[in-house]
C-alpha positions in Angstrom: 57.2 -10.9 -138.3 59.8 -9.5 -135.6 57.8 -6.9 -133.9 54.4 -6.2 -132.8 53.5 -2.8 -131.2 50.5 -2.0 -129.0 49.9 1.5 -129.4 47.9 3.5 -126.3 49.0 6.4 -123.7 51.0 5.4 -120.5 49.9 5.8 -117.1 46.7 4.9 -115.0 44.6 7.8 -116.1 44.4 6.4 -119.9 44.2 2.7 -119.6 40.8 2.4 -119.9 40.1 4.6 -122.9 39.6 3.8 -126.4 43.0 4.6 -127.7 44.8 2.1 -125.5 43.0 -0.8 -127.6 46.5 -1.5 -128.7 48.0 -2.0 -125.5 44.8 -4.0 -124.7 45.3 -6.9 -127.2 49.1 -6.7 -126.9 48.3 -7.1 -122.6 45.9 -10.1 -123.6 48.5 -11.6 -126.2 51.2 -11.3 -123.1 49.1 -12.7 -120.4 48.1 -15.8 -122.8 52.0 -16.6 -123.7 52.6 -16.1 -120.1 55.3 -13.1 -120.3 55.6 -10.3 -118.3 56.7 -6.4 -120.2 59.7 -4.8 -118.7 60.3 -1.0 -119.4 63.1 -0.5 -121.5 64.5 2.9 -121.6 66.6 2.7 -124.7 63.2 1.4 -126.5 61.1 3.8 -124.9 58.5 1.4 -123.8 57.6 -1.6 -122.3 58.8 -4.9 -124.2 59.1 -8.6 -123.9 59.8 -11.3 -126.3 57.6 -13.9 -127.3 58.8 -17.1 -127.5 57.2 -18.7 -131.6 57.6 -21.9 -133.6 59.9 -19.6 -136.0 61.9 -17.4 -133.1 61.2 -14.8 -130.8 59.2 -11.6 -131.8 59.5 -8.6 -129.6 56.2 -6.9 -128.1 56.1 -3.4 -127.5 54.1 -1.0 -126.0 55.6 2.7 -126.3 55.3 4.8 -123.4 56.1 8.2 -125.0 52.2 8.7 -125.7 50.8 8.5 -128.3 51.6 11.1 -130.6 55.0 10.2 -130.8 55.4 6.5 -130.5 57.4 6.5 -134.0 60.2 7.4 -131.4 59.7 3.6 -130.2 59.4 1.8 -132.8 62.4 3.1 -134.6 64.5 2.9 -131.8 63.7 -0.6 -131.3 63.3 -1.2 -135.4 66.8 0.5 -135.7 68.7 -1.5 -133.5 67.4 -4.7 -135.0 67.7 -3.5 -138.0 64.4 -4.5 -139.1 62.6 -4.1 -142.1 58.8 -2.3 -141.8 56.9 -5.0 -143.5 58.4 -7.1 -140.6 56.5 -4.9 -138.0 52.7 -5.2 -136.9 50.9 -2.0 -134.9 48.0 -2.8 -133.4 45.7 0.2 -133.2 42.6 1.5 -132.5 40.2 2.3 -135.5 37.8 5.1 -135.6 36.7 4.1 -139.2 35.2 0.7 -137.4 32.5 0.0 -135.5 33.1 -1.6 -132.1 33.5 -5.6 -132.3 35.4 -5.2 -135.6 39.0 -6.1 -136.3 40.5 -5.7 -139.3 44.7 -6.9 -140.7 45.9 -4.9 -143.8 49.5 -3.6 -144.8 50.3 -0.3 -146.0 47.6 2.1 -147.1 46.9 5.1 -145.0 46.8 6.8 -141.8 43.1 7.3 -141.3 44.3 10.4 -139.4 45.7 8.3 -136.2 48.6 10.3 -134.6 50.4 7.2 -133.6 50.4 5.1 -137.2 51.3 8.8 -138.8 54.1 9.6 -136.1 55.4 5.6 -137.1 55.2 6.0 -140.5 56.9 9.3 -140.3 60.1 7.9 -138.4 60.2 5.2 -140.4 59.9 6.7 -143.3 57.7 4.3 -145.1 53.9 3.1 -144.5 54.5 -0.5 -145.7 54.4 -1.8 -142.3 51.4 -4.1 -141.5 48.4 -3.1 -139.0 45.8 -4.6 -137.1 43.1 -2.3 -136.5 40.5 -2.7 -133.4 37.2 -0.9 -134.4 36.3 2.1 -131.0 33.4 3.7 -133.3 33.0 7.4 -134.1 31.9 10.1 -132.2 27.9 10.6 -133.1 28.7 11.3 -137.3 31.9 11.7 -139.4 31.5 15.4 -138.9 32.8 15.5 -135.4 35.0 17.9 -135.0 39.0 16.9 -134.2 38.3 18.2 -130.5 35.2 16.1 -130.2 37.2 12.9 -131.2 39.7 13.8 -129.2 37.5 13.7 -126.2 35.9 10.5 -127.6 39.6 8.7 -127.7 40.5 9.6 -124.3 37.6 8.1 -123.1 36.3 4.8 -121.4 34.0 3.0 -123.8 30.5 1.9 -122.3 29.5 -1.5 -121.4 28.3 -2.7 -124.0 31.1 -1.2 -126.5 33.9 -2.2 -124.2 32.5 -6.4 -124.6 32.2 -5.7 -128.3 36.0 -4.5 -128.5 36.6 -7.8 -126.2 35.7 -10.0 -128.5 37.1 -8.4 -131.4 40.3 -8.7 -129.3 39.7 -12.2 -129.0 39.1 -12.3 -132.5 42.2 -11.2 -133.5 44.0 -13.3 -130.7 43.1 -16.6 -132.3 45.0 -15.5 -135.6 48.1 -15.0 -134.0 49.4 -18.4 -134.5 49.2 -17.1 -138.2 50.9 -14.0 -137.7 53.8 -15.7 -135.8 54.5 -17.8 -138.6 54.6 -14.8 -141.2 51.0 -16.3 -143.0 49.3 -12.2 -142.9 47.4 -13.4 -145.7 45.7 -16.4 -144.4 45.0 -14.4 -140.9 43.7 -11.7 -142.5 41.4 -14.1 -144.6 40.3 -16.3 -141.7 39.7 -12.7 -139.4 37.7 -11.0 -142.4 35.6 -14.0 -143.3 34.5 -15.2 -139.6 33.4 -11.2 -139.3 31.2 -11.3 -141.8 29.9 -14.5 -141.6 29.4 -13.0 -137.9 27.3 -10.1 -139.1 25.0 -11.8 -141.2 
């Protein structure tokens, strides 16, 4: 693992929503190491590196929005000259309720604009993701302008300490991730979630 990407929009008016669960676990992983993110203009984003038992690993957070933060992580991708299966995007998950997290590599979009717009500039979708579960709008017959509106807004209570500790959740697997085990972090996350839920 050489990269982990916190995807979310830039700027004050968007920290808070639902689609900046990316930058929220990346801020959280940051904050714990302690490191702070510098904007980096050639990366189009905000990045640090993270100091591991196996070398650094870069953390990004893409301010381009959201739509096209492919633009970011090729840049950065390119110059390192990194492979995709080396690169982790941490996301939010419509397809999950809130207080779930789930790891998995490859597969497909579920429709998120910012794993499409990734997958697009690199090319491939063999790159690994950790998903944060937001919920869906009412039903899975909401229309793209009602999730739209659902995205770009601030979670309730209640939802927003449910994606916390799903956060947290995926925090204590990093030590995994860092060391390249994805399968025994996924299989530590999945089966303390549904032990959870029973």
């Amino acid at each position: 693992m050489k990269l982990i990407v916190g995807l979310g929009n830039p700027g004050k008016k968007y920290e808070a929503t639902r689609h900046n669960a990316g930058f929220w676990w990346v801020d959280c992983l940051a904050q714990a190491a302690p490191i702070a993110l510098r904007h980096e203009a050639r990366f189009h984003g905000e990045v640090a590196k993270i100091a591991t038992p196996g070398g650094e690993i870069w953390l990004l957070k893409p301010d381009t929005f959201m739509n096209l933060s492919g633009r970011a992580v090729a840049a950065l991708g390119g110059f390192y000259k990194l492979a995709p299966e080396q690169i982790l995007v941490v996301h939010d998950e419509l397809d999950l309720p809130p207080g779930t997290i789930r790891l998995k590599k490859g597969g497909g979009t579920g429709g998120h604009n910012g794993v499409s717009d990734i997958a697009a500039q690199l090319g491939t979708r063999d790159f690994w993701r950790l998903r944060i579960g937001i919920g869906h709008p009412r039903n899975q017959t909401a229309s793209e302008q009602e999730v739209l509106d659902y995205v770009l807004h601030k979670p309730a209570a209640a939802d927003r300490a449910a994606i916390g500790d799903a956060i947290a959740r995926g925090l204590e697997v990093w030590p995994l991730i860092a060391e390249d085990k994805l399968e025994a972090a996924m299989l530590k996350l999945h089966t303390k979630q549904v032990m959870g839920n029973e």
